[in-house]
Structure formats: C-alpha cells, structure tokens
N, C-alpha and C positions, 0 to 999 in steps of 0.2 A: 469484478467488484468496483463498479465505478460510482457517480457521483452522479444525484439525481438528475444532473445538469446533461448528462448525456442520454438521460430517457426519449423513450419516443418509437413509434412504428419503423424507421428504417435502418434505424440500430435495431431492434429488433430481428427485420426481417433477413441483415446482415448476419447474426448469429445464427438463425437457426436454418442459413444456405449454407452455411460454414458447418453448421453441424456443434455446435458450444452452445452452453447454456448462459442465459442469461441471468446474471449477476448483477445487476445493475439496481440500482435504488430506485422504487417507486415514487413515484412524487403525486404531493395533493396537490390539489388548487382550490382555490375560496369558496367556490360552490361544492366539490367534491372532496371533501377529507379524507385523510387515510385511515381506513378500517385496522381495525384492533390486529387483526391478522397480518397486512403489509404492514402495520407499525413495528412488530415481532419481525417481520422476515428482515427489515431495514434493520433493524437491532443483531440479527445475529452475522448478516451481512455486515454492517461494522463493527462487529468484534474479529474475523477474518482480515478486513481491508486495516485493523490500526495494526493486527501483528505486522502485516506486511512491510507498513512504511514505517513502522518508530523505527527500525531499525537504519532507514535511509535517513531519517530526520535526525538521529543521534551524529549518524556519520557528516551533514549537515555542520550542526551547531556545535559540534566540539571537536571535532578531525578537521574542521577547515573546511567544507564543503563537500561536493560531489562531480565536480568539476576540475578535469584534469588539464592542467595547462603545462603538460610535460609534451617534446616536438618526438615522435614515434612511436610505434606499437608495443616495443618492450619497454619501455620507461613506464607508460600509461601500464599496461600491464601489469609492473612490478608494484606500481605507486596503489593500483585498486588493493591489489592484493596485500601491502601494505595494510592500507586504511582498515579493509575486511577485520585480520589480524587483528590491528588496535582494537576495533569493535567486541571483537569474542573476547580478548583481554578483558576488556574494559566491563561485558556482559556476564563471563565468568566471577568475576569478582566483586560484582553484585549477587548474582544469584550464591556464592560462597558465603556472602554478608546477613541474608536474609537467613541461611540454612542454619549458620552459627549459634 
C-alpha cells in the first residue's frame, strides 16, 4: 500500500517476480484521469494504508517520536516495547471512551 509516487512498470514488474500483489495507488495524469473504478480501489487502498500508519503517527506526535536514540539492542528493545505499551493504553481508553 504505497503512495502513487512509487507507481510505474518496474515496481510493477518487481512485484509480480516476487510474486506480491500490487497495492500501490494508481495515478492520473492531465490527459488521463482516473476512472470511477481506480478512484474506488485508491479509496479502499487508503482505508488499509491509514489503519496502518495512525498508529506510528500517534506514537510520533505524543510518545516522542519513533526514533530510538538508546546505545544497544536491549534498551532500544525494551524502549519500542515501551512506547507499543503506551500506545494500546493510550488506544484502549479511547475505544473504552467511545463504548461508554
């Protein structure tokens, strides 16, 4: 599920040597619009790609970032798993919010 910006034949032909489908957003261009139908598939394609990342952008803009500037493998470790943590807190007790 990437971003139209990485559309094109060699991405393309790169997934289906790999054997993956491709997810990627259709793109118009000024002579060629996108048909009713890619406009549907880009739409349901980003309703998959925003679950994915709000949940990195939360961890982002209110955990401090996503960037581990801890010196070894278990501190970075412990610090993600950490933050994770925070986040299901943080996402439990919204969705607790909403239910109430």
């Amino acid at each position: 599920h990437a971003d139209a910006a990485y559309s094109g034949k060699p991405l393309a032909d790169y997934f289906a040597e790999k054997g993956v489908r491709n997810h990627v957003h259709e793109k118009g261009a000024v002579n060629r619009p996108l048909t009713e139908e890619q406009k549907h598939a880009n739409r349901r394609k980003s309703t998959i790609r925003a679950r994915v990342e709000h949940p990195f952008a939360f961890m982002e803009q209110s955990l401090g970032g996503i960037y581990n500037r801890c010196i070894g493998l278990v501190r970075n470790t412990h610090q993600i798993g950490m933050m994770n943590l925070a986040y299901n807190l943080c996402r439990s007790a919204q969705l607790l919010r909403v239910t109430a």
